[in-house]
C-alpha positions in Angstrom: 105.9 87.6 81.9 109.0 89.8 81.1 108.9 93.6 80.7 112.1 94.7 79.2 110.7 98.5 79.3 109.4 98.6 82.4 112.3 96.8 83.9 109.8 94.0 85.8 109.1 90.2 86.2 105.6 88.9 86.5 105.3 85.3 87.8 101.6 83.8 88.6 101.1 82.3 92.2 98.4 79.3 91.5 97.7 79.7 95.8 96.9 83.5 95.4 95.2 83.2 91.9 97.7 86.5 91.0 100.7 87.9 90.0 103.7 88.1 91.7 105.6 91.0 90.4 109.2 92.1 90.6 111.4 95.0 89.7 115.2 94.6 89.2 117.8 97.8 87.5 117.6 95.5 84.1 115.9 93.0 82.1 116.6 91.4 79.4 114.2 88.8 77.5 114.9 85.5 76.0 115.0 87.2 72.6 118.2 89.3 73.4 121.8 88.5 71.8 124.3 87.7 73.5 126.3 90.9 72.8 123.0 92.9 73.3 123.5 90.8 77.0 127.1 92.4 77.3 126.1 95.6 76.9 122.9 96.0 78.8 125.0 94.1 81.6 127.5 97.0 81.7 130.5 94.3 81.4 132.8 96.8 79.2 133.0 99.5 82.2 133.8 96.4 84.2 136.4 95.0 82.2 137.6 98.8 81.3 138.2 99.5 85.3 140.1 95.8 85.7 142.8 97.1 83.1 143.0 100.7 84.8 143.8 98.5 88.0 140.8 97.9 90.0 139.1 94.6 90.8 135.8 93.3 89.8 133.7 90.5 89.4 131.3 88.6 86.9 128.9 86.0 87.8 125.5 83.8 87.1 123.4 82.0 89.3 120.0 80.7 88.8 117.6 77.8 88.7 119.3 74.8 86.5 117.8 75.1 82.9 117.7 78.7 82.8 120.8 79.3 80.3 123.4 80.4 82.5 126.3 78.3 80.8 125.2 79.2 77.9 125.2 82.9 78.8 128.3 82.8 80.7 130.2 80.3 78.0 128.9 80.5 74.5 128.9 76.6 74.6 126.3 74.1 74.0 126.8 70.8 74.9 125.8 67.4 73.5 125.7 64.4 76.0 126.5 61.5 73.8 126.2 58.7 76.2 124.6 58.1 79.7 127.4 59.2 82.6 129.5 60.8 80.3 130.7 64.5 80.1 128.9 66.4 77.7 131.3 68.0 74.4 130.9 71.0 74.1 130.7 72.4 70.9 132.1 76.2 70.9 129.8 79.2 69.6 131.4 81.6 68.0 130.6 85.1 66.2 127.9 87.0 67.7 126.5 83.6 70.2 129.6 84.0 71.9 129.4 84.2 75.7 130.2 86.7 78.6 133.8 84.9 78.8 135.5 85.3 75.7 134.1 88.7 75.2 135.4 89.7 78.2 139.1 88.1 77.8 138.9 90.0 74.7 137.9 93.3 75.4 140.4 92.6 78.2 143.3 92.2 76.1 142.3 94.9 73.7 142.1 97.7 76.7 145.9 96.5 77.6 146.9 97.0 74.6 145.7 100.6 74.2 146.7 101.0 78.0 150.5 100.0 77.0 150.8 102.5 74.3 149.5 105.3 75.5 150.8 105.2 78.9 154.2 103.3 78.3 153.4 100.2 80.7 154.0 96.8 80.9 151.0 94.1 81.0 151.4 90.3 82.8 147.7 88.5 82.4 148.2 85.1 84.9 145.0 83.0 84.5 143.5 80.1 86.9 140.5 77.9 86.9 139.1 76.0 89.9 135.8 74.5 90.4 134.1 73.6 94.0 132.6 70.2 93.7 131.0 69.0 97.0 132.3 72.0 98.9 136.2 71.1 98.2 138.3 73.2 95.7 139.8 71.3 92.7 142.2 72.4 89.6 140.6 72.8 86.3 143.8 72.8 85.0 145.5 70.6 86.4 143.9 67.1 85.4 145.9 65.1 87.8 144.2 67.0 90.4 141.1 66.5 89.0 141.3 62.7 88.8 141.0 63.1 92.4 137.2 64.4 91.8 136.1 61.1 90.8 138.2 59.3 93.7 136.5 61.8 96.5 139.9 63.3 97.2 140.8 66.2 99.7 140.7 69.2 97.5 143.2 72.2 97.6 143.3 74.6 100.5 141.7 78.1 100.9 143.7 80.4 102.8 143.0 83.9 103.8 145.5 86.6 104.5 145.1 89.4 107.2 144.0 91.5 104.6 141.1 89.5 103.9 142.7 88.0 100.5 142.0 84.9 99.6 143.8 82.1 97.9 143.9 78.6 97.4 147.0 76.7 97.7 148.9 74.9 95.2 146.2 76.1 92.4 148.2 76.2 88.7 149.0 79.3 87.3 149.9 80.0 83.6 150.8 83.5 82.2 149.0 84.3 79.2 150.2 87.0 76.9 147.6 86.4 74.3 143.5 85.9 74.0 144.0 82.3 72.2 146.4 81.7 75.7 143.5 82.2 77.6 140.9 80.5 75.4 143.2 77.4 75.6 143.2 77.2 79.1 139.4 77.9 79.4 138.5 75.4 76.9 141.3 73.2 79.2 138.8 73.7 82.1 135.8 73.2 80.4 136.7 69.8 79.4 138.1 68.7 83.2 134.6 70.0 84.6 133.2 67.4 86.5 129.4 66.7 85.5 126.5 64.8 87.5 123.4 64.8 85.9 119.8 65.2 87.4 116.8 64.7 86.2 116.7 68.3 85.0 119.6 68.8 83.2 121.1 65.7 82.4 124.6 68.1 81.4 124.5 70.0 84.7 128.2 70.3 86.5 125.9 70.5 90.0 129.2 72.7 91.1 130.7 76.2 90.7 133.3 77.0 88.7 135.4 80.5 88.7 137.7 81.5 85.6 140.6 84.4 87.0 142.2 86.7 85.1 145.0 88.5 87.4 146.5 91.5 85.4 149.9 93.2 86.9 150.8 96.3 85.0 154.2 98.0 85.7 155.1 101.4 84.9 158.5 100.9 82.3 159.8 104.2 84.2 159.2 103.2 87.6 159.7 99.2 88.1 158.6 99.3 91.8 155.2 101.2 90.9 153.2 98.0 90.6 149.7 97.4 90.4 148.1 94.3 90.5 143.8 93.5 89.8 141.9 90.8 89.2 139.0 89.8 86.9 
C-alpha cells in the first residue's frame, strides 16, 4: 500500500503474517503525472543550480517492471519480433519524461541566465551505457557494434581530483533542445537490449545521458565555469 500523505510504503511479509512498513521524504503513487513527478521530485531547483554553475545528478533504480524507463524517458516501447530491439515510440505533452523536461527547463534557465547577466552558454552532451561492466558509446554506433562482438569497451580514467572520465567518449555541442533530443533519441536506439523473462524490453545495463554546460562571462573571457547535469 502507498500513502502519499503520510509519506510511507506498506508491503505484507507472508512469513510474519504483517506489514512491513517504510517511510521515505516523498511518495508518489501510480496515479501521479509525469510532471506532477517533476515537481514533487524537486528536479527544477536541480536543473536551476546546474545553469548557476553547480553540479548535480538525476537517477532511477529499481526492480525491472517498475516504470523507471518510462519515468526517466517518456518512451514506451513495442518489441516487434523475438531478439530484436524494442521501437520506441516517443510520449510527448504532459507523459513526457524526467529527460526532456529537464533538457528543457535546462535550456530555458540559460537563456534567462544570458540576458540578464550578459554570459555566454556552451551545452556539450554525451551518452554512454555500461553493458557487462564495460563502457560503450551511445553515440557512436561503430563503437557500439562492438557490444554485440564482446569488445573491450572505452576506458575510465580518474584525475587527482577525483574527476572522472572515459576516454575517447563522442562529444557533440548542442546549442539547441531539438540538438539534444536528437542525440538522445540517437542513444536510445544504439541501446543494447537482452530480454528476461520479466521484461522481455529490458536493456539489463545502465545508461547515463550528460549535459556539460560552460558559461563564460562576455566581460571577463578567463572567468569560466564549467557544471554538469
Amino acid at each position: 500500500m502507498v500513502d502519499s500523505g503520510a509519506k510511507g510504503v506498506s508491503a505484507w511479509n507472508d512469513r510474519t503474517n504483517s506489514y512491513k512498513n517504510a517511510e521515505f521524504d516523498i511518495v508518489i503513487d501510480q496515479a501521479a503525472q509525469q510532471g506532477r513527478v517533476f515537481e514533487l521530485a524537486g528536479l527544477h531547483d536541480l536543473v536551476k543550480h546546474v545553469a548557476e554553475g553547480y553540479h548535480a545528478t538525476v537517477f532511477a533504480y529499481g526492480q525491472t517492471g517498475s516504470g523507471k524507463t518510462y519515468t526517466m524517458e517518456g518512451y514506451k516501447y513495442k518489441v516487434e519480433q523475438p531478439g530484436k530491439a524494442p521501437q520506441a515510440q516517443f510520449e510527448c505533452g504532459e507523459n513526457e519524461g524526467i529527460v526532456p523536461r529537464s533538457v528543457r527547463l535546462l535550456f530555458d534557465l540559460i537563456k534567462q541566465q544570458s540576458n540578464l547577466q550578459k554570459k555566454k552558454f556552451t551545452v556539450y552532451c554525451s551518452y554512454l551505457q555500461v553493458y557487462k561492466e564495460k563502457i560503450y558509446d551511445l553515440l557512436n554506433k561503430s563503437h557500439v557494434k562492438g557490444v554485440v562482438a564482446d569488445g573491450p569497451g572505452l576506458k575510465l580514467k580518474w584525475s587527482k581530483n577525483d574527476v572522472f572520465s572515459v576516454e575517447n567518449l563522442y562529444t557533440f555541442e548542442c546549442k539547441t533542445v531539438d540538438d539534444v533530443m536528437a542525440l538522445y533519441h540517437f542513444g536510445i536506439k544504439n541501446k543494447v537490449v537482452a530480454s528476461h523473462n520479466m521484461n522481455n524490453s529490458s536493456s539489463r545495463s545502465h545508461s547515463m545521458l550528460s549535459l556539460t554546460v560552460e558559461q563564460v562571462e562576455v566581460s571577463n573571457l578567463d572567468n569560466v565555469v564549467v557544471s554538469k547535469l
